[in-house]
N, C-alpha and C positions, 0 to 999 in steps of 0.2 A: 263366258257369259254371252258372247255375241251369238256362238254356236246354241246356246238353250233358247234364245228370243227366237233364233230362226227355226229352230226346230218346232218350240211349240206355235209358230207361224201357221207353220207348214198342214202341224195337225189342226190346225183350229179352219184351216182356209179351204185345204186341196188336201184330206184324207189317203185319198187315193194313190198319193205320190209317197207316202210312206213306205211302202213295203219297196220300191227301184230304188229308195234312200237307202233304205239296209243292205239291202241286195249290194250297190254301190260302198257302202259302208265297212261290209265287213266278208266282201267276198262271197256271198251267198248266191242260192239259184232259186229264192221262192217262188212260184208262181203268183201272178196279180190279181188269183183269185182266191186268194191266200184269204180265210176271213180277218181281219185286225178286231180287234179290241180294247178300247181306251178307255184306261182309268182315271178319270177325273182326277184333279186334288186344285186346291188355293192357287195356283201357277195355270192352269187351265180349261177355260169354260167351255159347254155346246154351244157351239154356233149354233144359230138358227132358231 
């Protein structure tokens, strides 16, 4: 539970730091210009 609050932090604050979390996460080499995509639901709103 701690890890989902901080996750959906992360997406709602600093976007951008998503894809060095995966990367981090599960061993990957995406590039940071990788485009992300977020899908909304009840747990996650647009900032802004």
């Amino acid at each position: 539970m701690i890890f989902d609050n901080a996750f959906r932090t992360i997406l709602e604050r600093a976007p951008e730091l998503v894809v060095m979390m995966i990367n981090e996460a599960f061993h990957t080499d995406y590039s940071f210009d990788e485009p992300v995509m977020q899908c909304r639901n009840e747990h996650v709103t647009k900032a802004g």
